[in-house]
N, C-alpha and C positions, 0 to 999 in steps of 0.2 A: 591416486592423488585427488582426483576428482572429488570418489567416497570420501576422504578424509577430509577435505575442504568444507563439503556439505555435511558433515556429523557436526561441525564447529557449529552450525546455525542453531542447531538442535540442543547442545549442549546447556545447558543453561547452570553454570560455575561462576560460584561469586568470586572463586580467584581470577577467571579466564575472564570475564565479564562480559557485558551484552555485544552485541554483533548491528553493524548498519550496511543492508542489500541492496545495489543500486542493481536490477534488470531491465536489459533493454534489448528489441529484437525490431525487426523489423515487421510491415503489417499483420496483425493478426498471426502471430509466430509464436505467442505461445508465452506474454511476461503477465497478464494478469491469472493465468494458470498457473504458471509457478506461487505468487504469492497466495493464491486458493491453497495451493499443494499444501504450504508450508503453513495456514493458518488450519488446514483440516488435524495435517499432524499435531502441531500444538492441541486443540480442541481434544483429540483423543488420546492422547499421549501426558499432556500436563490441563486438565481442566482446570483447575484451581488459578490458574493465568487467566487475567483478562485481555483479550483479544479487541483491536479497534479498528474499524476499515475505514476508512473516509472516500465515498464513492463519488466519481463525476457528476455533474446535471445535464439532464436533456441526452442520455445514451443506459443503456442496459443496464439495471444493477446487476450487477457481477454477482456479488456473495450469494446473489437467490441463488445459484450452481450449487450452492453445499445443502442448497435445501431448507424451505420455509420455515421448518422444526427447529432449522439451527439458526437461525439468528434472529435480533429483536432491532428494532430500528430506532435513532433517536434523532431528535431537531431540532434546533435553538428555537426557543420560545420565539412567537410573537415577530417570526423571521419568514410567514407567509408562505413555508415549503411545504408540499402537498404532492402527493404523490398518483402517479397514471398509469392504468392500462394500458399498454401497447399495442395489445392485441383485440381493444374492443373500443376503437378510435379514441384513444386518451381519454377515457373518462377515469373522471378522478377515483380512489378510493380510498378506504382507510386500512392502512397497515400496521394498523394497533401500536405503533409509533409513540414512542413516549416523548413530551418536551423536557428541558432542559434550559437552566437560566443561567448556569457557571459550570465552569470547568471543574469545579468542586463536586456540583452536583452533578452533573454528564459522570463521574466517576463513580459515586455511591449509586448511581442509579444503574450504571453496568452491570450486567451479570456473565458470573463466572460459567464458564465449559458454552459459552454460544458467542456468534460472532456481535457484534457491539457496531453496527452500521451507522454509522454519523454522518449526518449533517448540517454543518454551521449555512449561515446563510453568504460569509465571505472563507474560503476554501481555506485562503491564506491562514483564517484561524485558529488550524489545526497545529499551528504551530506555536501557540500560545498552551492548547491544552499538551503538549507534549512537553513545555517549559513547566508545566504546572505538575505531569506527572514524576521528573527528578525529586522533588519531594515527600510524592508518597512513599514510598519506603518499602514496596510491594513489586515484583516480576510484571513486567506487564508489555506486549505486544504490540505494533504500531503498524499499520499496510496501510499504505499510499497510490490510488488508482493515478496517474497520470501527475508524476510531480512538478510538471512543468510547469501545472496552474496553481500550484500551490507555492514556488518559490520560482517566478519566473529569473530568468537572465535579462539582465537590466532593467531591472523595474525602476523607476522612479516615486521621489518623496517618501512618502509612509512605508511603499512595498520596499525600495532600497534599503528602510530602517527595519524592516520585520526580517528581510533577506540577512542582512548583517547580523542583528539578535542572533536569528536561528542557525546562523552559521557560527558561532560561539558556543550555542546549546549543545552544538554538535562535536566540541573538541571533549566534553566530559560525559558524554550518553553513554557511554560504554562503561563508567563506573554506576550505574544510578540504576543497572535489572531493565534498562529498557529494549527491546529489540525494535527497529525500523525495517521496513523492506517496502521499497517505491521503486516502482516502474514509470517507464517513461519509454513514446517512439523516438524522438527528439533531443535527447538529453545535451544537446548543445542550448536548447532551449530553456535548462537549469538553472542559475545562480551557480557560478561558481565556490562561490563557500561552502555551500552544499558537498557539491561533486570533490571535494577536495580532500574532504573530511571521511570521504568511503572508505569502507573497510573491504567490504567483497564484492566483488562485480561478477555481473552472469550475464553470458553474451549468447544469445539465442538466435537462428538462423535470421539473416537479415540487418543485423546489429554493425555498428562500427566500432572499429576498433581504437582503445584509448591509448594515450602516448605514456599514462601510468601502469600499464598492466605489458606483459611480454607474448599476452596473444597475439597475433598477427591479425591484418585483416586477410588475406588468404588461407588461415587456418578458421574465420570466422568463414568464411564463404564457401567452405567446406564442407560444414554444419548439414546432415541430412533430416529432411521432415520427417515426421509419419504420422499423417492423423487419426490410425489405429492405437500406434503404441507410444505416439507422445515424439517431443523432436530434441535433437540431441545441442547440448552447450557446454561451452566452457565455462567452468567458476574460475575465478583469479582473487589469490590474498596474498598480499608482500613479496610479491616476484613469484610465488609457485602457482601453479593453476593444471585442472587436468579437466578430463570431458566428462558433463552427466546425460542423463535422461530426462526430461522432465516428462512422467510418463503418465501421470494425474491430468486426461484429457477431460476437461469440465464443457460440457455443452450446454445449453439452453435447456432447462425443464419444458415441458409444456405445461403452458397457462400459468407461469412467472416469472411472464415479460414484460416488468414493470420499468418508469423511470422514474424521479425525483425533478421536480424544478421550483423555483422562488415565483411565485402566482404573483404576477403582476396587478395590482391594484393602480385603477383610477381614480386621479385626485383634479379637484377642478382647480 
């Protein structure tokens, strides 16, 4: 059941239509490797998909794991982000980073068969370009590093109104080619409109257990590591769920161990 669960991600049937992945595990357990897994498969399985990561600030880019050749980075124009060495005290560099003025053009400017690394300079407004992509008319892939900051749980004023929006975009994504998959440690930390609207959940050692799915938390706490051969979870869709692998262990390249952050400018 497990296999058959995870084929569904893959599938990509304009009758069956798109699929939305909430993983969640506990630290360092293995939920932004699984969306690595699943964007490397897409990448080499369906290039003609455009792939989109939207990664944290001020912590590891993740995507550099698949390797600098595959992917291209992009940032909202005139939004001061810049990017750093880790490993040679933050100095800055340039990673041939293309800007970006609309969601229109962060699209035409994407390329096909590599990952498409974004960054707005408010996270939250990844969620406007995904309202933007129902319209294009084209397959196209969505990963989410840590969606807690992109659609918190109780946000106020403007964020309760983007939380709401995107939690509507979310009752029709599954006719419109788009596939999402966010991870989160925290996912009490979510918007609930969010979390309500999932389709598959994947609970990776560490992970609690939800009151919509029929895994246990004693069958989550069960979950054994291995960080040879990847650590084992459950998928859950519409009451069935069985155990995978996620066995795609992505480590640190050496020498791209870079961040992103919004370079603060002084104004008198």
């Amino acid at each position: 059941m497990g296999r058959e669960l995870l084929s569904l991600i893959h599938n990509k049937s304009q009758d069956r239509g798109s699929t939305t992945v909430e993983v969640t595990d506990g630290l360092g357990s293995g939920k932004t490797a699984f969306l690595l897994s699943n964007l490397k498969y897409t990448l080499t399985n369906a290039p003609h998909i455009k792939c989109f990561f939207s990664e944290v600030f001020r912590a590891p880019i993740q995507s550099l794991k698949l390797g600098k050749e595959n992917v291209q980075f992009f940032v909202q124009k005139d939004a001061g982000i810049v990017f750093r060495n880790r490993e040679k005290k933050l100095q800055e560099e340039d990673m041939g980073q293309i800007e970006f003025t609309s969601n229109e053009d962060l699209y035409k400017k994407a390329v096909h068969g590599k990952c498409n690394t974004i960054f707005f300079k408010e996270r939250s407004d990844i969620t406007e370009f995904i309202s933007y992509l129902r319209d294009v008319g084209e397959w196209c892939s969505v990963y989410i590093d840590e969606m807690a900051e992109v659609v918190p749980f109780g946000g106020a004023g403007e964020q309760w109104v983007k939380n709401e929006r995107f939690g509507n975009i979310l009752k029709d994504l599954r006719k419109c080619q788009i596939d999402l998959f966010y991870c989160s440690q925290a996912v009490s930390d979510i918007d609930f409109r969010t979390r309500s609207r999932v389709l598959i959940r994947v609970f990776l050692p560490g992970a609690y257990a939800d009151r919509r799915c029929r895994v246990s938390q004693d069958a989550i706490d069960g979950l054994k590591r291995n960080p040879t051969l990847g650590n084992e979870a459950y998928i859950s869709l519409a009451g069935n769920f069985g155990k995978i692998r996620v066995n795609d262990v992505f480590r640190p390249i050496k020498g791209l161990c870079y961040d992103a952050v919004v370079k603060e400018t002084n104004s008198k």
